[in-house]
Residue frames as a rotation matrix with the C-alpha (Angstrom) as fourth column:
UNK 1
0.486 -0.354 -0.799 57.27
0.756 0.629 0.181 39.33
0.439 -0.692 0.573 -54.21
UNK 2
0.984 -0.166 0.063 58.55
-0.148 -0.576 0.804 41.54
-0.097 -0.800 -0.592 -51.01
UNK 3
0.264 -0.911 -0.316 62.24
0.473 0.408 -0.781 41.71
0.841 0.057 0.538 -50.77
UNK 4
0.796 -0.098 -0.598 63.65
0.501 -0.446 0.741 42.03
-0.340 -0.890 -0.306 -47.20
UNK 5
0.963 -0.189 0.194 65.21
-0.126 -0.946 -0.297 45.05
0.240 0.262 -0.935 -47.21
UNK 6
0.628 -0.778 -0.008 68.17
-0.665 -0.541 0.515 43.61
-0.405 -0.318 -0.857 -45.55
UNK 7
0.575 -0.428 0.697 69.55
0.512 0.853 0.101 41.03
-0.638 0.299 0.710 -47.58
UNK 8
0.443 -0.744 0.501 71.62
0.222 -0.450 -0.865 43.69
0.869 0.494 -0.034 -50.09
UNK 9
0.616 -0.499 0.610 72.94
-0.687 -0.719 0.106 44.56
0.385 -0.484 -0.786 -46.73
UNK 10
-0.084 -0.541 -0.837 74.68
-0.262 0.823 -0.505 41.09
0.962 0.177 -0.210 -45.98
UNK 11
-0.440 0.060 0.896 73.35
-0.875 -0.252 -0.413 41.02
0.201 -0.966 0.163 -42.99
UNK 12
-0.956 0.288 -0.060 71.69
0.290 0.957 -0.024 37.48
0.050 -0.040 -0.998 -41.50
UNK 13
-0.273 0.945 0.180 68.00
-0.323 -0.266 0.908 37.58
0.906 0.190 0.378 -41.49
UNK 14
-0.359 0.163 0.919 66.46
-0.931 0.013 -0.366 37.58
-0.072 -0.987 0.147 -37.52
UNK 15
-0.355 0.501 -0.790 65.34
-0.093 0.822 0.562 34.32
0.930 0.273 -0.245 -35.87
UNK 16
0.390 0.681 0.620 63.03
-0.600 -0.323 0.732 33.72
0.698 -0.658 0.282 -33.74
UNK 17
-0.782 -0.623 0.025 65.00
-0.429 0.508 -0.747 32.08
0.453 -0.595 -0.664 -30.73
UNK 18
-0.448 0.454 0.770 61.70
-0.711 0.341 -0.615 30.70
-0.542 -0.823 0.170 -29.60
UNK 19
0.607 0.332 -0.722 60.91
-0.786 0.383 -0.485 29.10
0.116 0.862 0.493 -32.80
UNK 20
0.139 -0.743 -0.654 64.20
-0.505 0.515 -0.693 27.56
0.852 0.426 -0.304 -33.40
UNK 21
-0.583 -0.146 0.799 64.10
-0.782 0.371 -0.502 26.30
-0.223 -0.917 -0.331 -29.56
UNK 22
0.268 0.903 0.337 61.05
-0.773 0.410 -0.484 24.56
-0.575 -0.131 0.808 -30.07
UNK 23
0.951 0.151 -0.271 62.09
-0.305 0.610 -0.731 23.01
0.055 0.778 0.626 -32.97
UNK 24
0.849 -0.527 0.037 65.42
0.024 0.108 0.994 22.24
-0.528 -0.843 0.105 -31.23
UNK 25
0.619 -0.550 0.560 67.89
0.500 -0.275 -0.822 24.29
0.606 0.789 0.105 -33.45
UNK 26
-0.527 -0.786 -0.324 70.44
0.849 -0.507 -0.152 26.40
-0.045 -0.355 0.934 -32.48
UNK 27
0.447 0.866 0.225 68.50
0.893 -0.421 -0.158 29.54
-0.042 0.272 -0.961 -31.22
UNK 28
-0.399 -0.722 -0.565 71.40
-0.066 -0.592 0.803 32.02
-0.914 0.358 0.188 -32.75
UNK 29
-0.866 -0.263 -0.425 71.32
-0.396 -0.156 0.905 31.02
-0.304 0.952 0.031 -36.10
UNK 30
0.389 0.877 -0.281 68.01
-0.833 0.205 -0.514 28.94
-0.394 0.434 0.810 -36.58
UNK 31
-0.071 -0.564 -0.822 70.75
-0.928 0.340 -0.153 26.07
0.366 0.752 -0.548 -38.20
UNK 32
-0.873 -0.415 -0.256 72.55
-0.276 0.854 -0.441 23.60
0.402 -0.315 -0.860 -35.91
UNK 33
0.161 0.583 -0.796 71.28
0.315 0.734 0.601 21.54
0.935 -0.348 -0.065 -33.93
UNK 34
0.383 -0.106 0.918 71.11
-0.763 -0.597 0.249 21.90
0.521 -0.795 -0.310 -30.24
UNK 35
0.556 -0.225 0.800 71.12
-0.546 0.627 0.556 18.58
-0.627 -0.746 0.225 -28.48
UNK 36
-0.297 -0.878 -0.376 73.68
-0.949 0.316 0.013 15.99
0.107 0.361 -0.926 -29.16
UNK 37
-0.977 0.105 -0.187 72.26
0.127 0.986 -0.107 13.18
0.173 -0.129 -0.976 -27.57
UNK 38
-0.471 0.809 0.352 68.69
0.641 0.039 0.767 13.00
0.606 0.587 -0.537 -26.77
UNK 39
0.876 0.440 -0.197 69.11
0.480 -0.763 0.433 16.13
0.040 -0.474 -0.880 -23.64
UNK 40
0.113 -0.979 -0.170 72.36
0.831 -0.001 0.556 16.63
-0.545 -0.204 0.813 -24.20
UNK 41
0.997 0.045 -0.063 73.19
-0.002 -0.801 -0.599 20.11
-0.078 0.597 -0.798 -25.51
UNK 42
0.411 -0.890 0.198 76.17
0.868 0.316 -0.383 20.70
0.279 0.329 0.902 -27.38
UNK 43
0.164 -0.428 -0.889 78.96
0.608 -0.666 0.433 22.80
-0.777 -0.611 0.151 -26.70
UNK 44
-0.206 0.353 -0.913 78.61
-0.382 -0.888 -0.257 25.04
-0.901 0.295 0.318 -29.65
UNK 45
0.238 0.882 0.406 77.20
-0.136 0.444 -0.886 25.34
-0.962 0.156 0.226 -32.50
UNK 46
-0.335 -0.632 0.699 78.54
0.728 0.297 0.618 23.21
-0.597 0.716 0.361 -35.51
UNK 47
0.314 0.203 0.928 76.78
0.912 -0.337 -0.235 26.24
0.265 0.920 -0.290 -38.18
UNK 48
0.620 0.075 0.781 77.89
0.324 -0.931 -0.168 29.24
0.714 0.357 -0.602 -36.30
UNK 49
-0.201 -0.955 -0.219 79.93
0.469 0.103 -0.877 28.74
0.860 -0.279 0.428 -33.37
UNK 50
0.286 0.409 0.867 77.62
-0.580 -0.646 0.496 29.80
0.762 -0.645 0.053 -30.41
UNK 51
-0.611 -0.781 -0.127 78.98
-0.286 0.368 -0.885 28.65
0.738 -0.504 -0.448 -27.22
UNK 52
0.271 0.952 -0.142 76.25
-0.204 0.201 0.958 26.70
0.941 -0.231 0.249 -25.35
UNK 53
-0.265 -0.713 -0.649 78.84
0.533 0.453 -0.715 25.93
0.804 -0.535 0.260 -22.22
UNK 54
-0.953 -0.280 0.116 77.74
0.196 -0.860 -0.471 28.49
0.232 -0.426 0.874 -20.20
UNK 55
-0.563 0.619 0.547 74.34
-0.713 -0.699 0.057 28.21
0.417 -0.358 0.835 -20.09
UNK 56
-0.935 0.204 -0.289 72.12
0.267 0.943 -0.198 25.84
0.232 -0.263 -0.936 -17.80
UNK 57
-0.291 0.758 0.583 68.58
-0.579 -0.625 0.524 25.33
0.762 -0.185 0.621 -17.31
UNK 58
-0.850 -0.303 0.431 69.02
-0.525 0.421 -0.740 22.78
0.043 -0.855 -0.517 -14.83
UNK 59
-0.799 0.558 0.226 65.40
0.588 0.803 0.097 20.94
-0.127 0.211 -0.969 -14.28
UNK 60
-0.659 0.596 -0.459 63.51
-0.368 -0.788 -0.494 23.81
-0.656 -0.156 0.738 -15.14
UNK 61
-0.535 0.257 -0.805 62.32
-0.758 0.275 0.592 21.96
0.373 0.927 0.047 -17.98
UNK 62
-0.811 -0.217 -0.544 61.44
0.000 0.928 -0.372 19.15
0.586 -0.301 -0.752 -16.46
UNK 63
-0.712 0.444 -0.544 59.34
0.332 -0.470 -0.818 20.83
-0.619 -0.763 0.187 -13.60
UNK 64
-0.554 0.661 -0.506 57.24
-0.732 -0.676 -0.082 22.33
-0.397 0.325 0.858 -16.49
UNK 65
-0.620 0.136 -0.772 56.86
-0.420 0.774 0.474 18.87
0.662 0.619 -0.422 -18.74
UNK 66
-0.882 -0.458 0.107 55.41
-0.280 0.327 -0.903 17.58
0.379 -0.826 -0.417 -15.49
UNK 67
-0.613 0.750 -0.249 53.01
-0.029 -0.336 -0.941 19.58
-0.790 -0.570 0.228 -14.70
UNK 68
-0.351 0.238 -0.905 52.13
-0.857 -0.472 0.208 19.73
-0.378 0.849 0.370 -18.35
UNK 69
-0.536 0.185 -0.823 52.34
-0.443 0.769 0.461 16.46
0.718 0.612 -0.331 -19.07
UNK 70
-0.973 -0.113 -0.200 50.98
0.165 0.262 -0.951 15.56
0.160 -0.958 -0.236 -15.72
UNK 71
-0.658 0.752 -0.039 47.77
-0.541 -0.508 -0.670 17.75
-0.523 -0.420 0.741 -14.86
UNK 72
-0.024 0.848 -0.530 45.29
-0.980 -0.124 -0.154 16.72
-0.196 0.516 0.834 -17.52
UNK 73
-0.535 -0.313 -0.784 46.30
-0.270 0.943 -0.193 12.85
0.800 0.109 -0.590 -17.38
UNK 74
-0.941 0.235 -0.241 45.85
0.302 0.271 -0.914 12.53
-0.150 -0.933 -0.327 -13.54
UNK 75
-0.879 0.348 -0.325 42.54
-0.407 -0.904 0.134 14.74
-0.247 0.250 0.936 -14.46
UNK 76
-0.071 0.474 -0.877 41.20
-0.885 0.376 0.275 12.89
0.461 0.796 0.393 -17.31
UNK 77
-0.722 -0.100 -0.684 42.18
0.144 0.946 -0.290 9.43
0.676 -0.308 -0.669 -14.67
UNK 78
-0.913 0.395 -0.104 39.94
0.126 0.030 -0.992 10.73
-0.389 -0.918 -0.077 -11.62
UNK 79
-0.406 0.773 -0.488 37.41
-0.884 -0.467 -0.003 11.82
-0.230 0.430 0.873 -14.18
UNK 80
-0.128 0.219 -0.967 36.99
-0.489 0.834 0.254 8.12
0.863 0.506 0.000 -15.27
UNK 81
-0.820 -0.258 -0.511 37.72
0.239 0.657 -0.715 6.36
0.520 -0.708 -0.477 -12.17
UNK 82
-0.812 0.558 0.169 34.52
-0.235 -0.047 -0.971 8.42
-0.534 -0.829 0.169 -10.57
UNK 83
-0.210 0.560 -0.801 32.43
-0.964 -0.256 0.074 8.09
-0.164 0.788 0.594 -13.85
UNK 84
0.423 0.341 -0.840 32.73
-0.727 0.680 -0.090 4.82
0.541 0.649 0.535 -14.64
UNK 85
0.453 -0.467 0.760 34.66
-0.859 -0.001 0.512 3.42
-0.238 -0.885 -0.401 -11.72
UNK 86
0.491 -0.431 -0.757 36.96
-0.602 0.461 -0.652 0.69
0.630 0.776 -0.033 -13.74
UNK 87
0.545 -0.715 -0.438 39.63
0.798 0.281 0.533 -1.64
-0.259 -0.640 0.724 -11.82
UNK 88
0.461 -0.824 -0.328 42.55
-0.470 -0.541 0.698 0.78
-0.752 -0.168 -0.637 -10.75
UNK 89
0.068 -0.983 0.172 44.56
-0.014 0.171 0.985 -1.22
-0.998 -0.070 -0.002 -12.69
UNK 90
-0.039 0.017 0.999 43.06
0.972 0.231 0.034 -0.41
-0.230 0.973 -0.026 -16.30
UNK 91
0.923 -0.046 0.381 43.08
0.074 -0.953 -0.293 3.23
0.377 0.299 -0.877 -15.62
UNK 92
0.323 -0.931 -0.172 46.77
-0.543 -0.331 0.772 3.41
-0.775 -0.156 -0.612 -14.52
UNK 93
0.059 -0.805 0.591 47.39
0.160 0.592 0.790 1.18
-0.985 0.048 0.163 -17.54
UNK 94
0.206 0.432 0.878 46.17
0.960 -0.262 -0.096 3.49
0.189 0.863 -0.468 -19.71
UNK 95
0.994 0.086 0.071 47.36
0.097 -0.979 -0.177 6.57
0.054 0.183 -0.982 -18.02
UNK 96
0.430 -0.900 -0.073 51.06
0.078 -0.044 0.996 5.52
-0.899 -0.434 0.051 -17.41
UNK 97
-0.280 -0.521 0.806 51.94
0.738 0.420 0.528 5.06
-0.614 0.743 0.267 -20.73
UNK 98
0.577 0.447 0.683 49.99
0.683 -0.723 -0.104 8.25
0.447 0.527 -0.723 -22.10
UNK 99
0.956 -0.168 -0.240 52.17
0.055 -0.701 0.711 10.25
-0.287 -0.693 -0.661 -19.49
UNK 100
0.022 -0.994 -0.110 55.43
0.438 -0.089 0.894 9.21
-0.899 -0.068 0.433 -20.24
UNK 101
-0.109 -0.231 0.967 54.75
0.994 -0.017 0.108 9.37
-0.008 0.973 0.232 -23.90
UNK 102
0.783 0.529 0.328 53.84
0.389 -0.827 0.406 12.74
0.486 -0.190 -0.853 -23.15
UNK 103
0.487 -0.873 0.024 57.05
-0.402 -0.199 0.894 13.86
-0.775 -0.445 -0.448 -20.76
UNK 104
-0.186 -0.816 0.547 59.35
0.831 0.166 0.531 11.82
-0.524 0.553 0.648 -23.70
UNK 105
0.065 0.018 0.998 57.59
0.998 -0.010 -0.065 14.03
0.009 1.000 -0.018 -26.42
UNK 106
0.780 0.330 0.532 57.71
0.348 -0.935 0.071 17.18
0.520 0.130 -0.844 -24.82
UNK 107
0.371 -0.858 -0.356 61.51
0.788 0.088 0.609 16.99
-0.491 -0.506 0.709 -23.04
UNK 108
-0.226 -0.946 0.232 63.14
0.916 -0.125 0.382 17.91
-0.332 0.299 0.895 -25.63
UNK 109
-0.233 -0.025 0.972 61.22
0.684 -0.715 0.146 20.95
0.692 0.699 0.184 -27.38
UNK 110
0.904 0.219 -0.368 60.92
0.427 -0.410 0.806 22.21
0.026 -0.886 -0.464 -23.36
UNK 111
0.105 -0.963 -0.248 64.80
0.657 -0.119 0.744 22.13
-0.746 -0.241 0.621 -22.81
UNK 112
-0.534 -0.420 0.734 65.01
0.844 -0.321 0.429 23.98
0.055 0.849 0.526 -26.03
UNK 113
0.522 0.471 0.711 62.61
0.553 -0.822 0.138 26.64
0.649 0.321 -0.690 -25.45
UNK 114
0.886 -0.223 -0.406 64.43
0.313 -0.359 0.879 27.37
-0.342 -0.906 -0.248 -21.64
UNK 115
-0.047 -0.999 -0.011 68.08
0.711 -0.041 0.702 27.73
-0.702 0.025 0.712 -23.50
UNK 116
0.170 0.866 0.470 65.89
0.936 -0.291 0.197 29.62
0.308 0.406 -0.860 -25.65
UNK 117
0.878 0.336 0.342 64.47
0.158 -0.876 0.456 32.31
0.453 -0.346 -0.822 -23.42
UNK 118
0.522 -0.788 -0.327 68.10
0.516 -0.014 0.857 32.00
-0.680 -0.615 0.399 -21.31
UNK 119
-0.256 -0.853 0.455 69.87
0.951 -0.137 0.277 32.88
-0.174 0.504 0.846 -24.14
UNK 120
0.055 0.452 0.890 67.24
0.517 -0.776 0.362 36.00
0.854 0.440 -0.277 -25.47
UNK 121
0.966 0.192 -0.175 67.24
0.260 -0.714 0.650 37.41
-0.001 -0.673 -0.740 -21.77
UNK 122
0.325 -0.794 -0.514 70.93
0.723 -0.142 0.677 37.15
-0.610 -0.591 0.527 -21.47
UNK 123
-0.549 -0.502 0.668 71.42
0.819 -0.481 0.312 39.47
0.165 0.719 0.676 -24.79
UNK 124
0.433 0.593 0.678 68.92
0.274 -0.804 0.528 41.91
0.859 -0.043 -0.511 -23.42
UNK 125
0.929 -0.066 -0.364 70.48
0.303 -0.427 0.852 42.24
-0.212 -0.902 -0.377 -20.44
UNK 126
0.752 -0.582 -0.309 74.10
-0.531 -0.813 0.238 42.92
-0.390 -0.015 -0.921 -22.09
């Protein structure tokens, strides 16, 4: 077994702030949590004490989940609708519910990757 070289130095061991976004942690430590409620981000973090007040991604998230969750739905609907030409109303009742579920499941590990990268540019920049 490898030992990391810095752990006799008491130092913390790096995390990936895009990891720990994703997986909606606190991307400082890799610990807390981020969100309080279910977009709510807290104001810092209960394992290390990072101050999240300050930073906003505003609907940047959103705007991505969209298109993500969006494109290949609306796609996959015109693809059917010219193929097999169904009633409108069994291919929207099969793609509305595949969309949202799709925009719920990807909110949250979006918002986390953007507070993420926000946070990693703002320590590169100073």
């Amino acid at each position: 077994m490898i030992e990391d070289p810095t752990a006799s130095l008491g130092q913390p061991a790096r995390i990936d702030p895009i990891r720990a976004g994703l997986l909606c942690r606190c991307p400082d430590c890799g610990r807390g949590p981020l969100f309080a409620g279910f977009l709510k981000v807290v104001e810092t973090c209960e394992s290390c004490g990072h101050d999240f007040r300050r930073l906003n991604t505003g609907d940047g998230a959103a705007v991505f989940v969209m298109q993500a969750a969006g494109a290949p739905v609306v796609f996959t609907a015109l693809v059917v609708q010219i193929v097999w030409n169904p009633p409108v109303w069994a291919v929207a009742a099969a793609a509305l519910p595949l969309v949202a579920g799709l925009s719920f499941g990807l909110m949250r590990p979006a918002k986390g990757l953007m507070i993420a990268l926000q946070m990693r540019e703002a320590t590169r920049r100073g």
